[in-house]
N, C-alpha and C positions, 0 to 999 in steps of 0.2 A: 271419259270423265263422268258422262253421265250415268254408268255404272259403280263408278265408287261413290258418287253422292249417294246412289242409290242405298250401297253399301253401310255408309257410317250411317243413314238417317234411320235405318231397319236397326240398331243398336239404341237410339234414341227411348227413354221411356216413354209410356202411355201416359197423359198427362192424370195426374192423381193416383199412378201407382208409385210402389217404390223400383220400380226398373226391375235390371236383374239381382238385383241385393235383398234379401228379407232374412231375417235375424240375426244380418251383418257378415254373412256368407252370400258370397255370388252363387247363384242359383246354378252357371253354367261349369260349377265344380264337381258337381255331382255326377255329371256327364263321367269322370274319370276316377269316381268308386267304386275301388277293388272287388268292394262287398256286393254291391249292384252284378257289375260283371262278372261276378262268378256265380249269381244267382241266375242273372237270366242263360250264361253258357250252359249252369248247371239244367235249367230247366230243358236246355233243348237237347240237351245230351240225356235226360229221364225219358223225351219222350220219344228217341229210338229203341232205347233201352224197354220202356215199358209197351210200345207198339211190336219187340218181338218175343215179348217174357210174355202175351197174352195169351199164349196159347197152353202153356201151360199154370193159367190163371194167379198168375204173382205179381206185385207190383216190384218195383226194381230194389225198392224198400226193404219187401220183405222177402227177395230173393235174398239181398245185403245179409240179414241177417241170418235166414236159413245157413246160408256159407257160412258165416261167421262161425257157431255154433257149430257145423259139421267140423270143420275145420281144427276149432280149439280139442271138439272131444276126440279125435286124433291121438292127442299127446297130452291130456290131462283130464281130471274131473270135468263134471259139466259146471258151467259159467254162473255164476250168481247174476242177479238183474243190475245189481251195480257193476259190474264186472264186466258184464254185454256193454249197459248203455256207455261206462268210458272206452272200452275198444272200440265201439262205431264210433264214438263223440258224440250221442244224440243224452238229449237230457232221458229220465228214468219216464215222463210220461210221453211222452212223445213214444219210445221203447215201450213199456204194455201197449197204446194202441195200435202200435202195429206187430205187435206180439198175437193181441187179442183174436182177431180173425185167423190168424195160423191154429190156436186153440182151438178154435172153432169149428176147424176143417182136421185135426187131430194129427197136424201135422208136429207143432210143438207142444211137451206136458210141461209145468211148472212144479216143483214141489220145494218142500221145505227144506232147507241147508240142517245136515244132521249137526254141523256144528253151531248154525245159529238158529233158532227157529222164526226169527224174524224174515232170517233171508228166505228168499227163494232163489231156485239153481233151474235153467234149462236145459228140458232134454228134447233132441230131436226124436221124434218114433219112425219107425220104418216105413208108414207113405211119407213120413217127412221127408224123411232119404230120395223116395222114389220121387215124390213131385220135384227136389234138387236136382238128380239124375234125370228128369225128363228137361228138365232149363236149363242144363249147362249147355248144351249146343244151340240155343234158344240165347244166352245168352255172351256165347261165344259168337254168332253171328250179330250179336249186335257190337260187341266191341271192335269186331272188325271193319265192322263200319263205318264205326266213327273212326279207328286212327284211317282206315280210307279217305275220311273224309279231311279230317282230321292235319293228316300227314302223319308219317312216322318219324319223324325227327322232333314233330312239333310236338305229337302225343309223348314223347319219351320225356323233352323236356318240358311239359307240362305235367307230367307225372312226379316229375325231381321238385319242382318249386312247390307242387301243393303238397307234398310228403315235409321238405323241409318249413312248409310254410302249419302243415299242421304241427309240428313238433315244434314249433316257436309260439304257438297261439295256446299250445297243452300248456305250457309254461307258467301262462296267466291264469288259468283254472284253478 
């Protein structure tokens, strides 16, 4: 008994605060947003990712993109900056600074859209190529690690909700 008094009294407010209520939300709601948890899962899933993409000096960012861009010039022109930033889902500046260092390192060029000259179009150059070929096993060993850790049922279907879950959220944009 003398642990559930314990119990209820630990819920009790500090006297002069307003409890767990402040701007008419329970404070312990927060505990079970979406947004929160996929932030901080996100953050620990970057930092497998980014502790085995070091070696070939890319953040898991702008591994993302490098692929991205490899990937699209595949099977079409190269990608205009509005064209990248909505296939990642990242806004346009957030997308140049981490475009910016890859320029830097002469991995990605920029130029101007012959049909708009406002736009610009990314292209990867061939160490671009070569530093992606040096992190796909770099970065192949980090995803197996996570669905290792992860689980493979659990990664598959956490793969299904956040595909479905970003195509519901493209919506609002």
């Amino acid at each position: 008994m003398a642990a559930k008094e314990s119990d209820e009294t630990s819920a009790v407010p500090i006297p002069g605060s307003a409890g767990p209520m402040i701007g008419g939300v329970d404070v312990r709601d927060v505990a079970g947003c979406t947004c929160l948890q996929l932030r901080s899962a996100g953050r620990m899933a970057t930092q497998i990712f980014e502790a085995h993409l070091q070696p070939a000096r890319l953040t898991v960012g702008q591994f993302g993109v490098l692929a991205r861009v490899y990937g699209s010039s595949l099977w079409r022109a190269p990608m205009s900056m509005k064209e990248l930033s909505d296939a990642l889902g990242m806004d346009p500046t957030t997308l140049n600074r981490t475009l910016k260092p890859l320029e830097i390192q002469g991995l990605v060029t920029t130029a101007p859209d012959p049909d708009d000259r406002r736009a610009r179009r990314i292209h990867l150059t061939e160490p671009g190529r070569d530093r992606l070929a040096q992190a796909m096993p770099l970065w192949r060993a980090a995803d197996d690690q996570l669905r290792r850790t992860v689980g493979a049922e659990a990664t598959l279907a956490l793969n299904g909700l956040l595909n479905l879950a970003g195509e519901k959220l493209r919506q609002l944009a």
